[in-house]
SEVOFI-454258 format. One record per residue (C-alpha): x, y, z. Coordinates in steps of 0.1 Angstrom, whole numbers. Each point is the difference from the previous one (the first is absolute). Last residue first. Example, Ala and Ser with C-alpha at 12.3 -4.5 7.8 and 13.67 -1.06 7.14 Angstrom:
SEVOFI-454258
{X: 137, Y: -11, Z: 71}
{X: -14, Y: -34, Z: 7}
***
This chain:
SEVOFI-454258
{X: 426, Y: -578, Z: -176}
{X: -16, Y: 25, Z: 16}
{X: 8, Y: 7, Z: 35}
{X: -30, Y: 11, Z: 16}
{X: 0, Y: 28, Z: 29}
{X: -28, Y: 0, Z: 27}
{X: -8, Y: 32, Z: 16}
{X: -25, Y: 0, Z: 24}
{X: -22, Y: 29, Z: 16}
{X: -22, Y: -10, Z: 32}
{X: -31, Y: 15, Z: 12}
{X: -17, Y: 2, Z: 32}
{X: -37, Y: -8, Z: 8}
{X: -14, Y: -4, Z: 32}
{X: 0, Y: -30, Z: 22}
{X: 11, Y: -17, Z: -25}
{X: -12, Y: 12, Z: -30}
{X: 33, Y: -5, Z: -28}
{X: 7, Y: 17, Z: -33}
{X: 27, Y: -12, Z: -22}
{X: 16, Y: 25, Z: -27}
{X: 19, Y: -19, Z: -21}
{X: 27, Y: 15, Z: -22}
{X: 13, Y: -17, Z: -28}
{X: 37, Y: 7, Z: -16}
{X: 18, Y: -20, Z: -27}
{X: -34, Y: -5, Z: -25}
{X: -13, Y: 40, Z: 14}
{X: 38, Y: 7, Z: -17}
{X: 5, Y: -14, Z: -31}
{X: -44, Y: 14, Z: -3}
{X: 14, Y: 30, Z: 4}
{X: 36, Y: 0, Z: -22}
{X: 32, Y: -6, Z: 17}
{X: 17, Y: 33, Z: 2}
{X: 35, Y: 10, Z: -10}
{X: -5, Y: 4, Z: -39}
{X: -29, Y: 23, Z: 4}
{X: 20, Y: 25, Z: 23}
{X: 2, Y: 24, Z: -26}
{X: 25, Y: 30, Z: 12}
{X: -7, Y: 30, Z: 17}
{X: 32, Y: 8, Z: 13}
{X: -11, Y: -8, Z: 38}
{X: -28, Y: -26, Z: -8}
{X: 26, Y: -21, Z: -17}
{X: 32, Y: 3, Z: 24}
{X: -31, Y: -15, Z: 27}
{X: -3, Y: -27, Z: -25}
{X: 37, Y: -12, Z: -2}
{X: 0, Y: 7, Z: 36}
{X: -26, Y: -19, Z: 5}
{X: 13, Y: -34, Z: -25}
{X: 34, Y: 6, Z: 22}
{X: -19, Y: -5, Z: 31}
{X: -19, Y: -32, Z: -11}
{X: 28, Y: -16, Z: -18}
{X: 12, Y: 2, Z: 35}
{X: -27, Y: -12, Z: 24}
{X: -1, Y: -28, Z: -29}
{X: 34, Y: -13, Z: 2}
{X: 5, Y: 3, Z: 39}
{X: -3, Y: -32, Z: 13}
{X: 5, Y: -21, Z: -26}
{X: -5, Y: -37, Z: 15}
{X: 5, Y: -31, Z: -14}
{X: -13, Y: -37, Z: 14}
{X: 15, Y: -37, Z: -13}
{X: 35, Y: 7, Z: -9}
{X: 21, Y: -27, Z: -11}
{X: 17, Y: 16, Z: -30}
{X: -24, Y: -11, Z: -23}
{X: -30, Y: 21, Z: 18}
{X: 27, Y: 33, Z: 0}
{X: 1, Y: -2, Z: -33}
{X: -39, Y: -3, Z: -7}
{X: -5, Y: 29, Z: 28}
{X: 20, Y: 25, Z: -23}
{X: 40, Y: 6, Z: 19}
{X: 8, Y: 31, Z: 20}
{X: 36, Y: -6, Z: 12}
{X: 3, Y: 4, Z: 38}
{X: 24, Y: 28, Z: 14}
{X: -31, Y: 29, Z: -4}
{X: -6, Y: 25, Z: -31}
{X: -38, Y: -23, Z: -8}
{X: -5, Y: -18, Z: 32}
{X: -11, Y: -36, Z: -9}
{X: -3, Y: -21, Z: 37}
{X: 3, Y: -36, Z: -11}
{X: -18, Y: -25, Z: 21}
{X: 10, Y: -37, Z: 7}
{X: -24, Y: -32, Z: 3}
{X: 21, Y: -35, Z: 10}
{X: 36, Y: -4, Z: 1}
{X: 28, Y: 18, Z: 3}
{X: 33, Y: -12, Z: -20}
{X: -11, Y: 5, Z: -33}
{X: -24, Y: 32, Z: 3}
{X: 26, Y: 19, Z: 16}
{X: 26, Y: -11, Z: -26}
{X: -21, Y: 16, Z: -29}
{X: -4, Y: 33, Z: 23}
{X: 31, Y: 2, Z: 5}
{X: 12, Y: -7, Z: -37}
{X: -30, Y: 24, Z: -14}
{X: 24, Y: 26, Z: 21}
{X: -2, Y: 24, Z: 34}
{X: -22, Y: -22, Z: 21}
{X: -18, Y: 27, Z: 18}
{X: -21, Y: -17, Z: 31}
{X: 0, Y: -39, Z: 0}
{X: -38, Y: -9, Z: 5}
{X: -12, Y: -30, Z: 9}
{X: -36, Y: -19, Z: 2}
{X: -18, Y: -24, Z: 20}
{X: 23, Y: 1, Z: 30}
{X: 2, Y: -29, Z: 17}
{X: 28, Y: -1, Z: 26}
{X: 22, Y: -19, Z: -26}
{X: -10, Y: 24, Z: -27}
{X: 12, Y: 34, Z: 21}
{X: 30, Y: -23, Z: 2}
{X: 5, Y: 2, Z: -34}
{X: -7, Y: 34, Z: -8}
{X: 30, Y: 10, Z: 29}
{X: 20, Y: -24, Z: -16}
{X: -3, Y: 15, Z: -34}
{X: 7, Y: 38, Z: 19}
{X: 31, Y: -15, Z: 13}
{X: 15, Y: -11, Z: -30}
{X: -15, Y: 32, Z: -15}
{X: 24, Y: 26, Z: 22}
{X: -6, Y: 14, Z: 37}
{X: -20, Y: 31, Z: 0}
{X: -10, Y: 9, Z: -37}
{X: -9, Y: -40, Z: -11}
{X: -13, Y: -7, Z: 36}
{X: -30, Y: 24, Z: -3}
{X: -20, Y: -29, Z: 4}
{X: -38, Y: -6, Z: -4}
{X: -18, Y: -29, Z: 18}
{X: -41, Y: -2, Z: -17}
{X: -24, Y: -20, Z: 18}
{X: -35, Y: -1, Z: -20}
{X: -25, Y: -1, Z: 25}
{X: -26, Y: -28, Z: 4}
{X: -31, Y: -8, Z: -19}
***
């Protein structure tokens, strides 16, 4: 299996989008297996990116950033054929701890902010593998499961 080439341009910010479509485009030409035009700042940008660039294109979803944050499904009938959301769940993370941490510090229920135990042994299974090579060692790992 060989790598996955991805070209990104920052053209858009820098120089304007004519330039920033002919950058995609002649990241194309040279092969690249996928492009990605850095903050298009409407749904028309981004609908024009996927018309006049061919071939697999990523779309970068910053929630607060220049780029409007569209469901996967939308973004699929645009032209888009990967989706990233780079921060979304780091953040829901940190505002679901504080909202918690805000809990244990007036004394409040937390109940309605946790998953239940078994919610949670399903989404989170530790291993513990133990190995005799030449003495034994052991080796924790953590393997997350995205459920449905």
């Amino acid at each position: 299996m060989a790598p996955l080439i991805l070209a990104r341009t920052d053209a858009l910010k820098t120089d304007d989008f004519e330039e920033a479509i002919r950058r995609c485009q002649a990241f194309r030409d040279v092969g690249c297996d996928m492009t990605f035009l850095e903050a298009p700042e409407s749904i028309e940008q981004m609908e024009e990116y996927c018309r006049r660039v061919d071939g697999p294109k990523l779309a970068n979803m910053l929630e607060q950033g220049s780029t409007p944050v569209l469901p996967p499904q939308e973004l699929k009938k645009i032209g888009y054929t990967m989706a990233a959301y780079p921060l979304t769940l780091l953040s829901a993370s940190i505002k679901s701890m504080k909202e918690a941490l805000q809990c244990i510090r007036t004394g409040a229920p937390t109940d309605d902010l946790i998953c239940s135990c078994k919610s949670l042994g399903d989404s989170v299974m530790v291993w513990y593998c133990l190995q005799d090579s030449e003495g034994v060692f052991a080796s924790h790992m953590l393997r997350l499961r995205l459920n449905g």
